[in-house]
Each structure stands twice: as structure tokens, then as C-alpha cells.
C-alpha positions in Angstrom: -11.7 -5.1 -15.6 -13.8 -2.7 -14.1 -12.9 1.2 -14.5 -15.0 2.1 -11.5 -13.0 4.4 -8.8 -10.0 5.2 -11.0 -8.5 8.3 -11.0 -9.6 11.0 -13.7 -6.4 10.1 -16.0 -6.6 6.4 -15.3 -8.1 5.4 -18.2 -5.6 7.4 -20.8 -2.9 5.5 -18.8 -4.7 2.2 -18.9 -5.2 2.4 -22.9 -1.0 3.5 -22.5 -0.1 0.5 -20.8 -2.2 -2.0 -22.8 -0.4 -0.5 -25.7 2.6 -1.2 -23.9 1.8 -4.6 -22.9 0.9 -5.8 -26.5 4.4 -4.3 -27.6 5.8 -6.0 -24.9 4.3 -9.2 -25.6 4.8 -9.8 -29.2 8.4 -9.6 -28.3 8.6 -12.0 -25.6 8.5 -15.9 -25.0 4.9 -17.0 -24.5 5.8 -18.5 -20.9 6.2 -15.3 -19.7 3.0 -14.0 -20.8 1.5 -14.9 -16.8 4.5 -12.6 -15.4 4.0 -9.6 -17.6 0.4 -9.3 -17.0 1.4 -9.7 -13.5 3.6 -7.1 -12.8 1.9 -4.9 -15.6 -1.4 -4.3 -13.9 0.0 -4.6 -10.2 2.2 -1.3 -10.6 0.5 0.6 -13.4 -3.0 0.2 -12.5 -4.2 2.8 -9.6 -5.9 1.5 -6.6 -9.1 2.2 -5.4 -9.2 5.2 -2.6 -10.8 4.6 0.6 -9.8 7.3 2.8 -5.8 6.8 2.3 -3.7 9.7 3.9 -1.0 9.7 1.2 1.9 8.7 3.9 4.3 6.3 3.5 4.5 3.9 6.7 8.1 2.0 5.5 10.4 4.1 7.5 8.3 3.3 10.8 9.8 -0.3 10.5 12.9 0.6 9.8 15.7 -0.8 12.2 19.1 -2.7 12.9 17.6 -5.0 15.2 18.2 -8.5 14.6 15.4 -10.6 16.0 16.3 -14.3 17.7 13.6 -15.9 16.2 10.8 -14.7 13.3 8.4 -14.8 15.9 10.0 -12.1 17.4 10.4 -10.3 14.0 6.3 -10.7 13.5 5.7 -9.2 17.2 7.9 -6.4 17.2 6.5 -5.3 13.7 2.8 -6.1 14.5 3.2 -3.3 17.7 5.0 -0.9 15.3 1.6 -1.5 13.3 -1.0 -1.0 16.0 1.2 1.8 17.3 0.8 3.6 14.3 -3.6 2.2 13.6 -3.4 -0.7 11.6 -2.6 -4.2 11.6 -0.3 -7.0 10.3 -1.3 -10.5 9.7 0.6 -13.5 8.0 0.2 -13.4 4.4 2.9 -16.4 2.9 6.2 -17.9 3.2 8.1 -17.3 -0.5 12.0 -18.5 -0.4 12.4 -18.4 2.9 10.6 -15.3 3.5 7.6 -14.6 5.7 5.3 -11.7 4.2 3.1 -9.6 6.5 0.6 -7.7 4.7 -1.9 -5.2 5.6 -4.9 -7.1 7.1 -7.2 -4.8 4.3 -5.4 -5.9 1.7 -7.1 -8.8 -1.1 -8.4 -11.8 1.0 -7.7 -15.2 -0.5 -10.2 -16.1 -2.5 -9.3 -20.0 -3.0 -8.4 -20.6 -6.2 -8.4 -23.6 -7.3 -11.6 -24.6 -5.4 -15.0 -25.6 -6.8 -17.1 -22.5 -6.2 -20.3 -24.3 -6.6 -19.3 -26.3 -3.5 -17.4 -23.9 -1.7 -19.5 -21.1 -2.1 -20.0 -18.6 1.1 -23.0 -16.3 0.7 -24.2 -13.0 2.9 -20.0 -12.8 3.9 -18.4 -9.8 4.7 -14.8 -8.7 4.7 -12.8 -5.2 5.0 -10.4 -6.6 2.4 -10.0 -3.6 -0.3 -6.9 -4.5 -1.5 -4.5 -2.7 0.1 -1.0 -3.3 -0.9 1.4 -2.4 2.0 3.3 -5.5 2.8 7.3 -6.2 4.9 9.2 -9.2 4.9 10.6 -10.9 8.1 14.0 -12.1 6.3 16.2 -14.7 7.7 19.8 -12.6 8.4 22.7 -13.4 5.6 25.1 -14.7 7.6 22.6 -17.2 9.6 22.0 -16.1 12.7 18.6 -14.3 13.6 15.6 -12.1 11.5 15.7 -8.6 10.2 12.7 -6.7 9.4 12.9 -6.2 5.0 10.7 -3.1 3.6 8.8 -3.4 0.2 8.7 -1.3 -2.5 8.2 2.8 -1.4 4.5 2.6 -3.3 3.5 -0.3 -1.1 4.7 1.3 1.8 0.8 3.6 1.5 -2.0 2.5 2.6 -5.8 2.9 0.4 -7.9 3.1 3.5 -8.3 5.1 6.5 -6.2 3.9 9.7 -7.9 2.6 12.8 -9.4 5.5 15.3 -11.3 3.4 17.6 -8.8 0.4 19.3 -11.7 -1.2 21.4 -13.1 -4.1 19.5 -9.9 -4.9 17.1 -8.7 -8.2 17.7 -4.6 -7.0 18.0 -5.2 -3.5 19.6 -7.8 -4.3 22.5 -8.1 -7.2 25.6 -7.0 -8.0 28.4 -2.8 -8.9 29.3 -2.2 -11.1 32.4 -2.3 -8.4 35.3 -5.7 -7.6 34.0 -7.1 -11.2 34.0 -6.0 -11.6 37.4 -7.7 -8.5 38.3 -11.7 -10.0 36.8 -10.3 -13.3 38.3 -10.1 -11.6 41.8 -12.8 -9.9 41.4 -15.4 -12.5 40.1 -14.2 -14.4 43.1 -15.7 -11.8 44.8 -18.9 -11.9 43.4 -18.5 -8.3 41.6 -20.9 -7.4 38.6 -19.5 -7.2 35.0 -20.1 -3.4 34.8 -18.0 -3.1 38.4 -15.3 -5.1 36.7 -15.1 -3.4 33.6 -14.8 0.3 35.2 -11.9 -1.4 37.3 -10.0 -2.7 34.4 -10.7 0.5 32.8 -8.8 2.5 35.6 -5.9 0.2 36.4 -4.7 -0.7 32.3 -6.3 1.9 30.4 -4.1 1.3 27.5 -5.3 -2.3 26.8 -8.7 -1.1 25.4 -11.3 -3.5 27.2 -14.8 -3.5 26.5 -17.5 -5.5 28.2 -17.3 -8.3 26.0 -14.0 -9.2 26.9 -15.0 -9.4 30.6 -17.8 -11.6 29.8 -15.2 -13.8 27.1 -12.7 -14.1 30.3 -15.5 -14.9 32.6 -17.1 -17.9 30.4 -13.5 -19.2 29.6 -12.6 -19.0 33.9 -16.1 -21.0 33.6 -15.3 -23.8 31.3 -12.0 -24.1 33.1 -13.4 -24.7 36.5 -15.4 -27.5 34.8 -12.6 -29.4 34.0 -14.9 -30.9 31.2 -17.6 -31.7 32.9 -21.1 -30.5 31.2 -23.1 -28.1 32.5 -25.3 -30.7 35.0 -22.6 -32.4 36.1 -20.9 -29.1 37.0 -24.4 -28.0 38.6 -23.8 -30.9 40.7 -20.4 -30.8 41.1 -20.5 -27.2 42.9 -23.6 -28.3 44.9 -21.8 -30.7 46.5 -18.6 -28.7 46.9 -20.5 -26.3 48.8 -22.7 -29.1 51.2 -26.1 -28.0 49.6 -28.7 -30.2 50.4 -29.6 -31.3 47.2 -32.2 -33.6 45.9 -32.6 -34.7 42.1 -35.6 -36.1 39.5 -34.7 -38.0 36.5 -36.5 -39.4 33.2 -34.9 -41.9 31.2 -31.4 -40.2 32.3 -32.7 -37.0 31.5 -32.6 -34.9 35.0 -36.5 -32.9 35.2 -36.6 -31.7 38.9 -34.1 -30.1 41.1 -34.1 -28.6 44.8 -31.1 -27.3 46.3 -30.8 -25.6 50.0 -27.9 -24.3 51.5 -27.2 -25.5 55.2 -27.4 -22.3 57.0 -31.3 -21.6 54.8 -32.1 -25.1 56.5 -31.3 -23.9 59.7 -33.2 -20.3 59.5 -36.2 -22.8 58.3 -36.3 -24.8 61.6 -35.5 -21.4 63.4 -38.5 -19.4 61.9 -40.9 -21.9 59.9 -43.9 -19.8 60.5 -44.1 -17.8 57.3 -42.8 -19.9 53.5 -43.7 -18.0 50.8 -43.0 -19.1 46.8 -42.4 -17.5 43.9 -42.5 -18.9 40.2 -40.5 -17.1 37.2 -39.5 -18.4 33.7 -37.0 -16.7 32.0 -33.7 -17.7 34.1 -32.3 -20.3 32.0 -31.4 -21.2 28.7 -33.7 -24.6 29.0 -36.9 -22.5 29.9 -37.8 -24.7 32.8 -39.7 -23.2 35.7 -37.3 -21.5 38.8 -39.2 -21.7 42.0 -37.7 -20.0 45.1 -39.3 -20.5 48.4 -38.8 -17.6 51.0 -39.1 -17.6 54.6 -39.4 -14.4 56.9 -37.6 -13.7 60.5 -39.5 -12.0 63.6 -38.2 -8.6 62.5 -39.7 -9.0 58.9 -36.1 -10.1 56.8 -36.3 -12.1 53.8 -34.4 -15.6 53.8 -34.0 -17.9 51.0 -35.0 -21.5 52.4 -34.8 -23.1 48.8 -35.0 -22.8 44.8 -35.6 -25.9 42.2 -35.8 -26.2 38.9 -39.3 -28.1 37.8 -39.8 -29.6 34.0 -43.4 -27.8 34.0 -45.6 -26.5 36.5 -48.2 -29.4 36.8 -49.7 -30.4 41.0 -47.0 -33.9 40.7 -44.3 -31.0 40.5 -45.2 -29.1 43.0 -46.1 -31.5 45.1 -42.6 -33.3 44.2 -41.1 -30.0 45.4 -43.4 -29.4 48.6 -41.9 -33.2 50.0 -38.5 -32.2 49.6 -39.5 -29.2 51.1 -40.9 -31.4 54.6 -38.0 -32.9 54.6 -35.9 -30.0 55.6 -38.4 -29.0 58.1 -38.4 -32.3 59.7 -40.5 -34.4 62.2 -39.3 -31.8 65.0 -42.3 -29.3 63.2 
């Protein structure tokens, strides 16, 4: 065991205690041996110190509620936790018993499993063994949960408590009204920053950052799709919104695509005098070439007229693209 960290009289009461120990164990029943080493070292040895404040956190969750269900139990103590900048998670059921533990304290480390297989290199945890643990106890008599406090020394935490909230899992995100709110306003086309500052304002005390807009956003995404892949849902919309669409395909592979909404088709026919096109690349994850063709009105306005998507920028796709592109001009022009 490494001495590394201790306090400055830990060793004289490590040699004290292993004195102790082998006293204790010559007078003992060998079975036993596992649960004197146990709770030996677990209460005599100090912990390491990363930034603990020296207070005992027990009598925050101390109360004569009786929870209806250890659910319950778990919430009410987890928001006692992040009120106070730190979390709870699930550590084991023992008789009946569910133990929530300091999400620093020692990870599990899978005994019993072949390391050689079930190694995980370059991982990274906050784990530093932190000891502060309650119990969520079924009540006596039956009926309901009670909230049961550990030991006063594991009441302390080893570690500094959480400043920042935005980022941590249980202290930051976004509750229903605020969902609503970047539903509404991704309906209406607002940008993630717009958002953001919005949810900001309105529920300050959830914590948001930009990443949970963007989570929200993808999810409200993948929901609308109704399990549809992203081309069929490419589709999908097109037709849901009466683009006139036109589509290329290789051995069920989709290459080209040219979409135009029905009022651009209109504004074509209307002013079909200037068409300009522009080429760019980086717009999509498949690196395939985005053309947009442009039109211009009488008092020098943009329009679009049409974008497509082309597998590579060779004369068979352009001139692909320059058909579909007669076709919503029409034999009128």
C-alpha cells in the first residue's frame, strides 16, 4: 500500500494499527481474517486530500419525511446533494438497502473479470475515493422510505465541491417548460445562440449551455423522423413541402439531387433573364458538391431558383442538373 499523500503522523499510526491487527489476528478465527482487514484499513487509514473543506454534510439530509416509494427517497436526497455542490449516484442494494454514494468516491473496478480482456486504456475518471455515503431504508413498520445517515466520518467529503453547475449531468439541462421554449423556437427558425440567450433569461436556474440546445435539437430531429434514415427523411420533408424534386440513383445508392420550391419556379418563369450558379463543398457530412442556382428580379434582388446535391463535379453532372433545370423553365421560354 502506497504511503503517498498521508498525513505527517500517518505512518506512526499505520505501523500502530498493523501492530494492532497482528494482535488482533492471532486471536481470532481465520474466516474472519477478510473482515478485519476490512474494517481495519477502511477506518484507520487516512484518505487522500483533494481540496476537502472539513464539513460534515449528514445533518443536510436529515428528516422525518417518509418517502412513498425509494424513488422518491433517491430524488429528494440527490437535490439536497446538488443544492449543497455534489452529487449522488446508485452505489448497491445490501439487505434491503439502497446505498447512494458520492459520485467521487472508488469506481468499480470489476473484480472478478479478466483484465487481459477487459482492459480499458487512456480512461479517465474523478473517482478519488471519497467515502460519504446515506441509505434509502425501507420504514420499520412497512409502509414507505426514510432517508438513513452513515457514520459522522463518512459524512466529509476528500474533494472540493462543485462551483461551476453548467456541464454536470444532475445540476444543468433543460426541464419541460424549457424544451417547449427551443421547440417553439426552432419552429421558428431561430439560431442556437438566439435560443440559448432565451433559455438563459426565462430558467436561469437550470444551467443550460449550448450543447444542450444542440442535444434537444438533434433528438426533436430524430423524432420527426420517425425512423426513417436521413434520405428518406430528405425526401420525406421534400414532399411534405410540394418541392419539385428530381432524383439520380447508382445501384440504389442516390448520386444527384435537385430540389425547387414552387414559389422559386414561379419567380423563374417571372424573371428568367439572369441564372447564376454557385458551387461549394463543405456543407455536408458526405462531401458531395452543393450547387445553388440564383436568379435576379428587375430591381436587382436575389432569388433562389434551385440547389442539388451532385456525386462530383464532372460535364454529365452538370449537364444532368442543367435538364432539370429546363424543365422548370418550360417550353413557354
Amino acid at each position: 500500500m502506497s504511503s503517498k499523500g498521508l498525513a505527517p503522523d500517518a505512518h506512526a499510526t499505520l505501523l500502530l494499527g498493523l501492530s494492532l491487527a497482528g494482535h488482533i489476528i492471532s486471536n481470532v478465527h481465520m474466516a474472519l481474517l477478510p473482515l478485519v482487514y476490512l474494517l481495519f484499513f477502511f477506518n484507520m487509514v487516512p484518505l487522500l486530500d483533494f481540496g476537502s473543506d472539513g464539513i460534515n454534510y449528514n445533518p443536510k439530509f436529515v428528516t422525518s419525511e417518509i418517502f412513498s416509494s425509494d424513488d422518491a427517497a433517491v430524488e429528494w436526497a440527490r437535490n439536497i446533494a446538488i443544492s449543497n455542490g455534489f452529487k449522488l449516484v446508485k452505489s448497491s442494494w445490501k439487505r434491503g438497502e439502497l446505498y447512494l454514494r458520492c459520485n467521487r468516491g472508488e469506481r468499480n473496478r470489476g473484480k472478478g473479470r479478466n483484465s487481459e480482456t477487459a482492459e480499458r486504456p487512456n480512461t479517465k475518471t474523478q473517482a478519488c475515493g471519497c467515502k460519504f455515503f446515506i441509505k434509502v431504508a425501507p420504514c420499520k413498520d412497512g409502509e414507505g422510505w426514510n432517508i438513513v445517515l452513515g457514520p459522522e466520518q463518512h459524512g466529509i467529503h476528500n474533494h472540493e465541491l462543485i462551483t461551476y453547475r453548467e456541464g454536470n449531468r444532475q445540476m444543468s439541462g433543460l426541464s419541460l417548460g424549457a424544451k417547449q421554449l427551443v421547440r417553439d423556437m426552432s419552429s421558428a427558425q431561430a439560431r442556437p445562440n438566439v435560443i440559448l440567450a432565451a433559455v438563459q433569461e426565462q430558467f436561469p436556474e437550470e444551467n443550460p449551455n449550448r450543447r444542450h440546445i444542440y442535444n434537444f435539437r438533434d433528438r426533436m430531429r430524430r423524432n420527426g423522423a420517425e425512423g426513417r434514415d436521413s434520405i428518406s427523411q430528405f425526401l420525406h420533408l421534400a414532399k411534405e413541402s410540394d418541392y419539385l424534386h428530381y432524383i439520380r440513383e447508382e445501384a440504389h445508392v442516390m448520386t444527384h439531387a435537385f430540389m425547387a420550391h414552387p414559389t422559386s419556379v414561379k419567380l423563374l418563369r417571372t424573371y428568367p433573364w439572369v441564372i447564376g450558379m454557385d458551387s461549394t463543398y463543405k456543407t455536408n457530412i458526405y462531401k458531395m458538391p452543393f450547387l445553388e442556382i440564383c436568379g435576379v428580379t428587375p430591381c436587382n434582388k436575389n432569388f433562389l431558383i434551385a440547389y442539388a446535391f451532385m456525386k462530383d463535379e464532372t460535364a454529365e453532372s452538370y449537364g444532368w442538373v442543367l435538364d432539370k433545370l429546363r424543365l422548370l423553365l418550360g417550353n413557354e421560354l
